[in-house]
C-alpha positions as CSV (number, residue, x, y, z in Angstrom):
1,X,77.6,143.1,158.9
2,X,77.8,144.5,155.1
3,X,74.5,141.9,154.4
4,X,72.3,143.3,157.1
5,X,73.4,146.8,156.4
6,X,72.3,146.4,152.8
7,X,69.3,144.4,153.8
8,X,68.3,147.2,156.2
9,X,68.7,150.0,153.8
10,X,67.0,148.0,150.8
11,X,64.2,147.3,153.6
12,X,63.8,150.6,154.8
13,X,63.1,152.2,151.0
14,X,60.2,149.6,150.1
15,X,58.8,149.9,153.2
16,X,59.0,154.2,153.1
17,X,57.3,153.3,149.4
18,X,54.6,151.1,150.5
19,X,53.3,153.0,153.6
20,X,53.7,156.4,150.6
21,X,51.6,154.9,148.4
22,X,48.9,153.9,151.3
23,X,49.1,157.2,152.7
24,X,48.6,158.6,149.5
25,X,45.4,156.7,148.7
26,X,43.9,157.9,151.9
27,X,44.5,161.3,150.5
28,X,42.7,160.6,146.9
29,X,40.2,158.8,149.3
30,X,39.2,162.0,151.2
31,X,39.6,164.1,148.1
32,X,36.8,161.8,146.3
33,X,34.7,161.7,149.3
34,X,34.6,165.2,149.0
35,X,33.6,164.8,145.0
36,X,30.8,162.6,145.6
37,X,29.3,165.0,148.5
38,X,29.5,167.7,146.5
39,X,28.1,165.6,143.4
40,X,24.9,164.3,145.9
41,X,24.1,167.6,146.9
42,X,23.8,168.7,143.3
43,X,21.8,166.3,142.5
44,X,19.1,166.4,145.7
45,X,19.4,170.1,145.0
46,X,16.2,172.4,144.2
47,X,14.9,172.1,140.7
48,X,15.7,175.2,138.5
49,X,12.4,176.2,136.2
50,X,14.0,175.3,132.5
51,X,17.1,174.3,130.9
52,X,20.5,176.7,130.4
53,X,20.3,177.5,126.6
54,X,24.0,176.2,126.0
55,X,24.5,173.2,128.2
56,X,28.3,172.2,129.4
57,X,29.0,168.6,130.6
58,X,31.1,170.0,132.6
59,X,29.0,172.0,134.6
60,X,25.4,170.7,133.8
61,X,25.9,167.7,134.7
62,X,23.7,166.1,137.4
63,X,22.0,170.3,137.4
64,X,18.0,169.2,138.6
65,X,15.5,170.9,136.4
66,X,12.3,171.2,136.4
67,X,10.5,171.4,132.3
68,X,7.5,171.5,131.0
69,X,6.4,170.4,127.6
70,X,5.2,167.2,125.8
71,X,6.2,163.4,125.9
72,X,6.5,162.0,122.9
73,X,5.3,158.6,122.0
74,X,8.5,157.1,120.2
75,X,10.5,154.8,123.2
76,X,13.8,153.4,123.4
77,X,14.2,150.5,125.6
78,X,17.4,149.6,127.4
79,X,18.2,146.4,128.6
80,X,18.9,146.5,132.2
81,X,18.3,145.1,135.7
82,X,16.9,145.8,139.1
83,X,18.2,143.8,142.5
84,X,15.3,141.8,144.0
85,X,13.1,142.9,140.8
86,X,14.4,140.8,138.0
87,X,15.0,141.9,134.0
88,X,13.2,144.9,132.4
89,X,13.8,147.8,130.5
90,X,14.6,151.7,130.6
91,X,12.3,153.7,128.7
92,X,14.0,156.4,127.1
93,X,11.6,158.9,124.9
94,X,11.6,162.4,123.6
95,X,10.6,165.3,125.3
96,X,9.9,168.7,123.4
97,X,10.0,171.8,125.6
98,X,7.7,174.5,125.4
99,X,10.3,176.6,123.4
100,X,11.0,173.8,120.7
101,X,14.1,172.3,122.3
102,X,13.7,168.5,122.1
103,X,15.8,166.4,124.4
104,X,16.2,162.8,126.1
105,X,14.0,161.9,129.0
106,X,15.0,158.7,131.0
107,X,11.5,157.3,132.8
108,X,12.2,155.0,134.1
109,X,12.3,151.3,134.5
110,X,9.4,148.9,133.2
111,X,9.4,144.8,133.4
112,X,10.0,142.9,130.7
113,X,6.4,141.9,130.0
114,X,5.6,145.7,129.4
115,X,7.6,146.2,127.1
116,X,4.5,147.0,124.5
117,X,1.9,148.1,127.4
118,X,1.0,151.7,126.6
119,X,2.7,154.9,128.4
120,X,1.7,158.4,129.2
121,X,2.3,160.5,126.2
122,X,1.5,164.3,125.8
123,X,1.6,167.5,127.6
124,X,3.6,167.1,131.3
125,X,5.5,168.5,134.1
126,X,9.0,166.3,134.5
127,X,11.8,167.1,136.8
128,X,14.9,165.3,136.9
129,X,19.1,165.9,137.1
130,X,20.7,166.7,133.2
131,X,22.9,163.6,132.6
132,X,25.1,162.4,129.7
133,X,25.6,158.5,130.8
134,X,28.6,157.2,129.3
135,X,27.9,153.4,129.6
136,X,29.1,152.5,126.3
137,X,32.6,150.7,125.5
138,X,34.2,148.1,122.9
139,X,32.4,145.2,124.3
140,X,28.6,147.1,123.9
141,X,26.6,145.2,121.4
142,X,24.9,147.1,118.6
143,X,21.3,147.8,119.7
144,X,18.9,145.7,118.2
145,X,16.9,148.3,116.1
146,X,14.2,146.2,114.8
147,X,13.8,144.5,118.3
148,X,14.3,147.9,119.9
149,X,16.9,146.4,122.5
150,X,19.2,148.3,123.7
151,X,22.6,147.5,125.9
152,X,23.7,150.6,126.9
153,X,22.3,154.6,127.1
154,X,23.9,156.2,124.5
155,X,22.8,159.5,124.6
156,X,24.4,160.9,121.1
157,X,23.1,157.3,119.6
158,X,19.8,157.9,121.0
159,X,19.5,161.7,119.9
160,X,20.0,160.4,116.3
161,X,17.3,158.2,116.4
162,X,15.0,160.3,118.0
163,X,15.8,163.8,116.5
164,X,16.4,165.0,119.9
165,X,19.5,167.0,120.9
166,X,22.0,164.5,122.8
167,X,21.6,165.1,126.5
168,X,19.3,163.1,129.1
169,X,17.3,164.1,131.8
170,X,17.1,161.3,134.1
171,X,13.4,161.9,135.7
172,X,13.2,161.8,140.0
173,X,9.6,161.0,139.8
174,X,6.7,159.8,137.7
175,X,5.0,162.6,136.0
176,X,1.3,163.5,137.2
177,X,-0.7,160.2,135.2
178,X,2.1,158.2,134.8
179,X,1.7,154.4,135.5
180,X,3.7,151.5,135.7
181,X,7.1,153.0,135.0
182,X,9.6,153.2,138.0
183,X,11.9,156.1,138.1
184,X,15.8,155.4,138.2
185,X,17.1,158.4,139.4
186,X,21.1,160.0,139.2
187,X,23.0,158.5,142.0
188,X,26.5,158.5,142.5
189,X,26.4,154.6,143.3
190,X,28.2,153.7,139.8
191,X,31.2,156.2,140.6
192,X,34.4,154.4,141.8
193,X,35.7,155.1,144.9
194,X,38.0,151.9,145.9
195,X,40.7,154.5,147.5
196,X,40.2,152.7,150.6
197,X,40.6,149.0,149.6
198,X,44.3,150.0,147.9
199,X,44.8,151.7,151.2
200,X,44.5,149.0,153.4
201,X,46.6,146.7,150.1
202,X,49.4,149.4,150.6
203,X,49.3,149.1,154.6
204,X,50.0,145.6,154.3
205,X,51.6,144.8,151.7
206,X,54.0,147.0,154.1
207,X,53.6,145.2,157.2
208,X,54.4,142.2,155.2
209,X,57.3,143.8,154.1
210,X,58.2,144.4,157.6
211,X,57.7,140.9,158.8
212,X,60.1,139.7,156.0
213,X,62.9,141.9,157.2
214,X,62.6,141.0,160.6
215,X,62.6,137.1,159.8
216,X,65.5,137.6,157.5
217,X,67.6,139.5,160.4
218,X,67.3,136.7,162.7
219,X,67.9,134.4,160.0
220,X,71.1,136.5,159.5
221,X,72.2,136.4,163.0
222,X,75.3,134.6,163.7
């Protein structure tokens, strides 16, 4: 009798834990769901004439602007991929506002056999969401300079080598006389949001749990 007592109290606790732990990740589920909603409608949000004159990651992030001013010819070109398109490159180039400010624009996305075709360059009318991608970590190759190759956006990098300051806007469309470059704009696709799959690892990892204490209380039966 001792034995089953024990095995019911030890069964009870790990399976209170278990279902916790699911319920809890239901409840980091909802609160990223709400996140990401509010992070999609910031970024499909009306574009704001200009750019705030001291920009906060914080808050700026994913903002949609709308600038005027002049693309300049210099090009960075990150190695990426496109489902259903095959290899190619982001074109990342500087942009000088009409005030003097120079930042990052991202253009887009080009094919790997245009890499040295010529692009739009000079006066324009961009919009796009502010971004500071942080896609870099300890197994990012260095970017081949002389090739101009890049593995990963780098904005602070990227500013260095193109004397811009070190934020991105990541444009929405092409500008008026742009060609052959195919905008990649902010999504929220490369956020996490897995709360769901622990959910349902919790759930039955406690129904399991369950099972096991029911086979081992008949097996305990005299």
């Amino acid at each position: 009798m001792r034995r089953v007592i024990f095995l019911l109290i030890i069964s009870g606790a790990g399976l209170a834990v278990l279902i916790g732990l699911g319920t809890w990740q239901l409840q980091r589920k909802a609160w990223k769901d709400g996140i990401l909603a509010t992070i999609e409608a910031r970024i499909a949000g009306a574009p704001a004439a200009g750019l705030p004159a001291q920009l906060d990651p914080e808050t700026d992030k994913y903002r949609p602007v709308r600038l005027l001013g002049e693309i300049g010819a210099q090009e960075l070109h990150v190695l990426t991929s496109i489902k259903d398109v095959g290899p190619g490159y982001r074109v990342i180039s500087p942009f000088t506002l009409e005030d003097g400010r120079r930042v990052l624009i991202d253009r887009g996305y080009i094919p790997v056999k245009e890499k040295q075709a010529a692009r739009l360059a000079g006066p324009a009318a961009i919009e796009g969401n502010i971004h500071w991608p942080q896609e870099v970590d300890s197994y990012t190759p260095e970017p081949d300079l002389s090739g101009n190759i890049w593995y990963a956006r780098d904005a602070e990098q990227m500013a260095a080598q193109l004397g811009a300051e070190p934020v991105m806007i990541v444009l929405r469309a092409k500008p008026e006389g742009e060609t052959g470059l195919r905008p990649m704009p902010v999504t929220t696709s490369g956020i996490p949001n897995d709360h769901l799959q622990y959910a349902i690892t919790w759930f039955s990892l406690a129904f399991i749990w369950a099972a096991m204490t029911l086979y081992f209380l008949r097996r305990s039966r005299p």
